[in-house]
C-alpha positions, 0 to 999 in steps of 0.5 A: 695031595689034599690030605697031605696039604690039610695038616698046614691049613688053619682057618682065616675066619675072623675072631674078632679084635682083628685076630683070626680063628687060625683053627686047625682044618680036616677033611669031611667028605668033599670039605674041610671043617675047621675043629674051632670055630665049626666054618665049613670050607667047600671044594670046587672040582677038587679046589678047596675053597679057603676063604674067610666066610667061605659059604658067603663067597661061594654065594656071591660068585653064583650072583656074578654068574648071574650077573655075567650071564645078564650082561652077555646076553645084552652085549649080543643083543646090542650086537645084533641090533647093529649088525641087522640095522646099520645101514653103513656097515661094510662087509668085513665089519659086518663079518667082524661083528657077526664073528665077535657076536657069536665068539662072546656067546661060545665064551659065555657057554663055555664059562659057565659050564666051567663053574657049573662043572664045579658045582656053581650055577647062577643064581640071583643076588640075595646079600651084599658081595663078599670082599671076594666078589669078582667085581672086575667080571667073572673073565677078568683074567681070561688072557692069562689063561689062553696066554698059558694054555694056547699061546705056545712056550715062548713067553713062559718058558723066557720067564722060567729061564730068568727064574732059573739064573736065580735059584740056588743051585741042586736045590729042590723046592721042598714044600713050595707056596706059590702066591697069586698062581693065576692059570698055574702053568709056570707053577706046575711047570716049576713045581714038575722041574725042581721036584716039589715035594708039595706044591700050593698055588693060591689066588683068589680068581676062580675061573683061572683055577678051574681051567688050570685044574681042568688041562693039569689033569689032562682033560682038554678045555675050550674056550673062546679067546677074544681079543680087545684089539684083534688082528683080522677082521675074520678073527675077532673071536678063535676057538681055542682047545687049551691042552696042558700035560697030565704029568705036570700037575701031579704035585700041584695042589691048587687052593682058593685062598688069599694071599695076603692072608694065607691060611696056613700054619706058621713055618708050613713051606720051605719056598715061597714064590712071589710071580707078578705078586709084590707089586701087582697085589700086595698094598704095604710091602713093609707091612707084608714081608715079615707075614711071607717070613712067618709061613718059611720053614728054617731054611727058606728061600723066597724067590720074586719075578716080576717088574715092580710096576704098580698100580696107580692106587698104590700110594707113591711112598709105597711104589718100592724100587729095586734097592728099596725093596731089598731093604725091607727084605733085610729088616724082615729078617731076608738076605738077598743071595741072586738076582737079576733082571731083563726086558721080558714080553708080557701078554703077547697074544698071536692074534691080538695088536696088543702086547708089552715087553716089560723090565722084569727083576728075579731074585732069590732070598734066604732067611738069615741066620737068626742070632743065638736065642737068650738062654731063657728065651720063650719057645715058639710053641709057647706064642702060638696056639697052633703049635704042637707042645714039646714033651719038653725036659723036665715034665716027667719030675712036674709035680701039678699043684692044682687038678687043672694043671694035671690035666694039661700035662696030661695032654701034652703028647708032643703033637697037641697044640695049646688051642687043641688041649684047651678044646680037650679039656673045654669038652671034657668039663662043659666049659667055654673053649675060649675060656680054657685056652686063656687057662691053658695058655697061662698054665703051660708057660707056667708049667715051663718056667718051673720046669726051665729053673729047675734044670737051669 
């Protein structure tokens, strides 16, 4: 799976001037390494870790453990101190205290022999942390996980149905993204129903990842759920065994990677799907969708689930609804084609007081049929560095009027990109590769323009 996924990733380091390396990636061994810029990107049980600076998020995640570890041994020795001094307490409440006492040290083992599994193990902190720090806690999240593993199918088989009334009809997913994946149980259950050819989930969280790798390859889980408002005194705290199906996540690749800066090459899915995404995530819609447009091959379909509720850092001008937003679908290039919407639950745990019914709108959008290009339009391929170059009409009768031109037609097989002709010819002449892809960029729009007039 992950040598099939590795052809569409392209690196999100920073380049400076607010542009990114954008490199190709390969595999190395356990990793990924971009062929531009050099970055190594880690996996975690088999999740590649693309992240910008990946080695310095990795880091930043062992501090948090360190920190989660710190602040769970507090949170049970205050426990404690109540339970043993507390002259007031009466029986059910010292049973409640005891039962969440041991239930948050169960929880806390079981964390962080998740990340060990993976590879990361506390540590101190020894820098500043990363944008991808877990600043809400390493558990942030930790109710979805039990909200697809352990609560049983209501809540998301209701959410696949209302998805289903939406998407077109005998169509397969094709290569799929799914943005914001958290636990990925809808994404594997889709990916498994509508016969993606590659599924992608991505988020930034890692505990959720991990737990969905886990239970996807059929290996059981145990992890404590414990409730912020439990329902009995005796159940503060209850063992769970998460338990997902092997078949479901054969085509699932999960990744952690950002997505309001995917790391993928432009036209890399034929599906994207936004699940509690849009409004929960992303702060400027108008500014995101052409982005979500890029990554969509020819044909794509967007398909949204979620109730457009915001938070309350989203700045009201930017709180879009429904009608609003297919207005900025439509200046993104979208054409709405289904949608529909209806009252939902939302995290509705058997064993906790809390839980929500939300107004949840689905729909799907396609891209819209793109107006015929001008005759001598420029070629995608010429405005990105990341894309093959053509062996387009007219190269074979090319003749180059300097040693340098030869030597990027001589490149040009149909599957080198403008960045990786510009690498080629960098090493083969000791020269800077920034400096020569600036040269090559220049010397193939120049290349096709002669060619161009000449069969024009």
């Amino acid at each position: 799976m992950l040598h099939s996924l590795v052809e569409l990733f392209r690196c999100p380091n920073s380049a400076g001037a607010g542009e990114r390396c954008g490199g190709r990636l390969e595999e190395q061994a356990s990793r990924l390494a971009c062929v531009r810029c050099g970055a190594i990107f880690p996996c975690l049980s088999g999740i590649p870790v693309v992240l910008p600076d990946a080695a310095s998020v990795v880091l930043d995640w062992r501090a948090n453990l360190e920190e989660f570890s710190a602040i769970s041994n507090h949170v049970g020795s205050d426990l404690l101190t109540a339970i043993s001094t507390s002259e007031r307490l009466g029986p059910l409440k010292r049973e409640r205290l005891t039962r969440l006492r041991d239930g948050l040290a169960a929880q806390a083992v079981e964390t962080l022999a998740a990340f060990a599994a993976a590879g990361l193990e506390a540590r101190p902190r020894t820098a500043e942390p990363s944008p991808y720090s877990m600043k809400f806690g390493v558990l942030h999240y930790q109710h979805h996980i039990h909200r697809d593993w352990a609560w049983g199918d209501s809540e998301i088989a209701q959410a696949r149905a209302q998805m289903a009334q939406v998407w077109p009809a005998k169509r397969k997913l094709g290569r799929a993204l799914f943005l914001g994946v958290g636990a990925a149980r809808c994404a594997a259950e889709l990916s498994h129903e509508w016969q993606a050819d590659l599924a992608v989930g991505i988020d930034t969280n890692p505990l959720p990842l991990l737990v969905a790798q886990t239970v996807l390859a059929g290996r059981a889980f145990n992890f404590h759920e414990v409730p912020s408002s439990p329902r009995s005194a005796h159940l503060p705290a209850i063992p769970r065994t998460l338990q997902g199906r092997a078949d479901l996540g054969g085509n699932l690749q999960l990744v952690l990677a950002d997505g309001l800066n995917p790391p993928f090459a432009q036209g890399s899915f034929d599906t994207v799907i936004a699940d509690w995404f849009f409004d929960q995530v992303v702060p400027d819609l108008e500014a995101y969708l052409p982005l979500v447009r890029s990554l969509m091959s020819e044909n794509g379909v967007l398909l949204h689930h979620g109730p457009l509720v915001y938070p309350s850092t989203t700045p009201r001008s930017r709180r879009h609804t429904a009608e609003e937003l297919f207005e900025l679908l439509q200046a993104a290039g979208f054409e709405v084609i289904a949608q529909t919407e209806a009252k939902l639950p939302f995290m509705e745990s058997p064993d906790c007081n809390q839980g929500r019914v939300e107004r949840v709108f689905s729909f799907t959008a396609r891209l819209a049929t793109p107006s015929p290009a001008p005759l001598n339009a420029i070629p995608n391929w010429l405005l990105s560095d990341d894309l093959p170059i053509p062996y387009f009409t007219g190269l074979d009768r090319y003749s180059p009027p300097h040693p340098f031109f030869g030597a990027v037609v001589a490149a040009i097989d149909g599957l080198r990109s403008c960045a990786e002709i510009a690498s080629r010819i960098a090493n083969q002449q000791k020269l800077s590769v920034s400096t020569v892809t600036v040269a090559v960029r220049a010397a193939l729009r120049e290349i096709h323009r002669i060619c161009q007039d000449r069969d024009g």
